[in-house]
LOZA-206808 format. One line per field, with one value per residue (C-alpha): residue number from 0; residue in one letter; x, y, z. Coordinates in nm, 3 decimals. Layout:
residues N
resi: c(NUM	...)
resn: c(A	...)
px: c(X	...)
py: c(Y	...)
pz: c(Z	...)
end
This chain:
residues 234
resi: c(0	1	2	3	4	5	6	7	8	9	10	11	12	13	14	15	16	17	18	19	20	21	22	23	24	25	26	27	28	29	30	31	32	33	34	35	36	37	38	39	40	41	42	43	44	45	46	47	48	49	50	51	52	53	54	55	56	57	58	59	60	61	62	63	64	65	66	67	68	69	70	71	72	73	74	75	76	77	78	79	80	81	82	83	84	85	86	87	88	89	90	91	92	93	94	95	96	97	98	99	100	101	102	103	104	105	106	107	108	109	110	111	112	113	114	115	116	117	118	119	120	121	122	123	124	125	126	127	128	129	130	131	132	133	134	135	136	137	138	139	140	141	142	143	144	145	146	147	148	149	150	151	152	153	154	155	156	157	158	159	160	161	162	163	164	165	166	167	168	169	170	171	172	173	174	175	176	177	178	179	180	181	182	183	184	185	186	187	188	189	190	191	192	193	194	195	196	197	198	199	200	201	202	203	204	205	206	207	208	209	210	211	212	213	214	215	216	217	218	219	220	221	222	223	224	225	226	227	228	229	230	231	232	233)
resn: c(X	X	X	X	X	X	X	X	X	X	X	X	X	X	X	X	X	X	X	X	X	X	X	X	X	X	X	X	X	X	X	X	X	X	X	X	X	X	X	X	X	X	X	X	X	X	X	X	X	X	X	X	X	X	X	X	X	X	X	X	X	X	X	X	X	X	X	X	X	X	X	X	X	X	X	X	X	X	X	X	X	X	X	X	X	X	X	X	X	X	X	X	X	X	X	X	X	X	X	X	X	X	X	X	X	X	X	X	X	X	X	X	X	X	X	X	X	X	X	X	X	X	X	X	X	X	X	X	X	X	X	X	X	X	X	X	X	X	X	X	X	X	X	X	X	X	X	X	X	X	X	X	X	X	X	X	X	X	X	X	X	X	X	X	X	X	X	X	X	X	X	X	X	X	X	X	X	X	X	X	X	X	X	X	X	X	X	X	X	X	X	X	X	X	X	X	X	X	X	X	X	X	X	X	X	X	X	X	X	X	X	X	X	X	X	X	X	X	X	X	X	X	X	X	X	X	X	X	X	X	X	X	X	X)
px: c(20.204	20.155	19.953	20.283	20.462	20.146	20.182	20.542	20.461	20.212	20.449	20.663	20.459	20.367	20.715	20.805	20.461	20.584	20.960	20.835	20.569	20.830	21.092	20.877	20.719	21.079	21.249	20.942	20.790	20.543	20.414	20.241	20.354	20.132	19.858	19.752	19.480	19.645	19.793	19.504	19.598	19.977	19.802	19.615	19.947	20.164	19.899	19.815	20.214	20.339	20.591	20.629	20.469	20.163	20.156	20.302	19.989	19.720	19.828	19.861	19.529	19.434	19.759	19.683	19.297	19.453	19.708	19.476	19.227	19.480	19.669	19.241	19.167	19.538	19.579	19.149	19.296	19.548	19.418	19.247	19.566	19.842	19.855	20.119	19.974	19.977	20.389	20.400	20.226	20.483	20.749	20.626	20.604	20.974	21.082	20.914	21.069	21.362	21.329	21.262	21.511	21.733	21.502	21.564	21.946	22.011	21.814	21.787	21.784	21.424	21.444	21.110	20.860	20.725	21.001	20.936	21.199	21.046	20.658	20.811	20.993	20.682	20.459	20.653	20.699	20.326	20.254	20.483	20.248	19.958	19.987	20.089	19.752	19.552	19.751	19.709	19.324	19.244	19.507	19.551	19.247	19.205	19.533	19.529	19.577	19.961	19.931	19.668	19.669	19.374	19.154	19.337	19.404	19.061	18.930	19.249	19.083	18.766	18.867	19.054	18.726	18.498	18.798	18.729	18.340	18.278	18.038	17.888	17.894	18.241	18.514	18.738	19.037	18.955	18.949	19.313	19.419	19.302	19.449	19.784	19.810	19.659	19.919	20.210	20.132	20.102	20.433	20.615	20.463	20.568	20.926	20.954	20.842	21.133	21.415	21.300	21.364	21.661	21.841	21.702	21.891	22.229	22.195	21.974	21.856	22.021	21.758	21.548	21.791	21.626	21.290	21.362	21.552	21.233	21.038	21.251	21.182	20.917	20.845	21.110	20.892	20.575	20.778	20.867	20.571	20.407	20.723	20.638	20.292	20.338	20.582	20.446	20.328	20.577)
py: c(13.490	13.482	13.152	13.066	12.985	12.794	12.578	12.486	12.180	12.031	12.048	11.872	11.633	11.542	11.487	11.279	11.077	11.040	10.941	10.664	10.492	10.492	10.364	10.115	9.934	9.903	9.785	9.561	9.360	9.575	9.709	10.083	10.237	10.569	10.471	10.179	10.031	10.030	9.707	9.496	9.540	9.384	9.132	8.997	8.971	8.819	8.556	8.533	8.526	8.341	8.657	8.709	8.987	8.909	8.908	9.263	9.370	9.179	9.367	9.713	9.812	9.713	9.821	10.165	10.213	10.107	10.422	10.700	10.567	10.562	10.910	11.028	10.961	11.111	11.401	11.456	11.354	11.623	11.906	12.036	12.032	12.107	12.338	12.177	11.818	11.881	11.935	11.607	11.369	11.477	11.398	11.066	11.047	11.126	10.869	10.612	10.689	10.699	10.328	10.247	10.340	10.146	9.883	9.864	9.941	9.651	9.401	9.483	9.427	9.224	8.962	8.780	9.020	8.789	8.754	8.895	9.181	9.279	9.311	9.487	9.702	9.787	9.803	10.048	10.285	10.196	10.340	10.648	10.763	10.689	10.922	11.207	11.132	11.113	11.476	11.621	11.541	11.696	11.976	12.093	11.989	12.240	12.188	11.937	11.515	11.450	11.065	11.018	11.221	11.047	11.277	11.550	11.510	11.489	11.815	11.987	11.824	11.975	12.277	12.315	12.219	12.490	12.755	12.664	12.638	12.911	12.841	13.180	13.067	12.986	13.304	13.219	13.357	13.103	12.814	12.908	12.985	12.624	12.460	12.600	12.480	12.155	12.090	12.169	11.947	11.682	11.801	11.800	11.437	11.265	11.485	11.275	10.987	11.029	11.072	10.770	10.575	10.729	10.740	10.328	10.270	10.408	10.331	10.053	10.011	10.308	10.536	10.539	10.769	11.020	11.040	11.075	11.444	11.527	11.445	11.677	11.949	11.925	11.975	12.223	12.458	12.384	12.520	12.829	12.869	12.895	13.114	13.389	13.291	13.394	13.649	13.982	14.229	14.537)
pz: c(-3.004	-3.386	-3.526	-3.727	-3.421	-3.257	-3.516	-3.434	-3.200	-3.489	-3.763	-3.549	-3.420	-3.779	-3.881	-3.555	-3.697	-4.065	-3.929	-3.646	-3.882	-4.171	-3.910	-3.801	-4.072	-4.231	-3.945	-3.794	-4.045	-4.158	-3.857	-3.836	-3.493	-3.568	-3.826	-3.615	-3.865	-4.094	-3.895	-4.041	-4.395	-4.336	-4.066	-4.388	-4.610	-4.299	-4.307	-4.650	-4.760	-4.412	-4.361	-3.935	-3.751	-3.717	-3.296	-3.263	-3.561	-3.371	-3.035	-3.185	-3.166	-2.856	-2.704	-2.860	-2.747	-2.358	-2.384	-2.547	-2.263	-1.994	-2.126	-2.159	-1.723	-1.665	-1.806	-1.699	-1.321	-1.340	-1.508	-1.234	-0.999	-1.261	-1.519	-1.776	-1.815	-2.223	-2.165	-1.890	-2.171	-2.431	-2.189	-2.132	-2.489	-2.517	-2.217	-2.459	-2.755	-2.579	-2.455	-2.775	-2.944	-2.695	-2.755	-3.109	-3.118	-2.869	-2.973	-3.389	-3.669	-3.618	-3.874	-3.662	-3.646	-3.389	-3.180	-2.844	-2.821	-3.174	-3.063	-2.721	-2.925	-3.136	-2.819	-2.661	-3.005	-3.038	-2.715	-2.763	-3.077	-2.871	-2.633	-2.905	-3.105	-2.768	-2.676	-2.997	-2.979	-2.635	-2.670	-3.058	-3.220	-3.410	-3.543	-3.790	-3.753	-3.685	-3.784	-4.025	-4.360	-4.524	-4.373	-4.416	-4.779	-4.841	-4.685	-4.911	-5.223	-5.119	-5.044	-5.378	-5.586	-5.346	-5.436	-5.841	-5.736	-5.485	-5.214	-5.150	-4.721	-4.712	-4.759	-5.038	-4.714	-4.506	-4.767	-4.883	-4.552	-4.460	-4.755	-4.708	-4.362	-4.406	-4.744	-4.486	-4.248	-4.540	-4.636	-4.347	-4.277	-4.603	-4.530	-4.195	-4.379	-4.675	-4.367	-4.200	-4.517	-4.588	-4.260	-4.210	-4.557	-4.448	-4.098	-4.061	-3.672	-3.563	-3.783	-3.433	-3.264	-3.439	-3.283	-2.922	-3.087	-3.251	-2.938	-2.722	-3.008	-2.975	-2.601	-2.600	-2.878	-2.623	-2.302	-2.543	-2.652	-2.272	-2.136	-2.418	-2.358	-1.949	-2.014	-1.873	-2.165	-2.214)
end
């Protein structure tokens, strides 16, 4: 298997991140669904400006830590009896984003971010990117961050000043080859980001069909992946 098609499932991933975040803050007051802290900066402005949301942003986090635990002593649990617990987690992932999207469709558009079909809504979708950043942790980590490009745009900066400064210890191959993968997956984030806004423009509530499809792409590039993976060598 070549390492452009092992990095399938991440680009994906990354682009379901970008889409569901975008999707969500627009759609429920502010609220980040993937980039959970972020949750404390619009907590501030709902109660500095008065603006609704602030339950389903006070809940995020610890609604978050209790599914990265939870998805943590699962997929720990069944590793040593089943060998496709990484492909299981992103089907639960998919189930979620699933009810979600029902969730939102029946129930939207949230004009109370505190309204409790909104903060189930973001719950659930909260819970859905959970268990993709606790999966992409234990399974792809050295693949990088689906959710959170902070960290990732840093290490590109740094790698593009050590490729103008040379370190003698690092190979100039690596840094580039680094760089070029870590810019994609900031590309094809902000790209999921940029269809979430669009699609939520046009189509308001109904944007959140979309993830559930990217979810099953997702999944179905990991089966692939394992079935060439397995197949016998010719």
């Amino acid at each position: 298997m070549s390492s452009g098609n092992s990095m399938i499932v991440p680009f994906l991933l990354s682009l379901t991140a970008g889409y569901v975040d975008t999707a969500g803050f627009l759609a429920l007051q502010g609220l980040f669904t993937a980039h959970v802290t972020g949750n404390f900066v619009t907590l501030g402005a709902s109660l500095a400006l008065g603006t609704s949301g602030a339950v389903a942003k006070l809940l995020a986090l610890p609604v978050f830590c209790a599914v990265v635990m939870a998805v943590r002593l699962l997929s720990s649990a069944l590793t040593q009896r089943w060998r496709f617990v990484f492909e299981a987690m992103l089907g639960l992932k998919v189930l979620l984003l699933i009810v979600g999207a029902a969730l939102a469709i029946e129930f939207g558009p949230f004009r109370n971010g505190d309204s409790w079909q909104a903060v189930i809504t973001g719950m659930v979708l909260v819970s859905a990117m959970a268990i993709q950043n606790a999966v992409h942790r234990v399974y792809l980590g050295s693949s990088p961050p689906s959710t959170l490009m902070t960290g990732t745009t840093t290490q590109i900066m740094i790698d593009l000043a050590d490729m103008i400064y040379a370190r003698d210890n690092v190979p100039a191959g690596q840094i580039r080859s680094r760089v070029a993968m870590m810019s994609k997956n900031v590309i094809i984030f902000a790209i999921g980001c940029a269809a979430a806004a669009l699609l939520y423009a046009q189509y308001n509530i109904w944007c959140f069909v979309v993830p559930p499809l990217l979810g099953g792409l997702s999944l179905l590039a990991r089966l692939t992946e394992q079935t060439l993976k397995d197949a016998p060598k010719i």
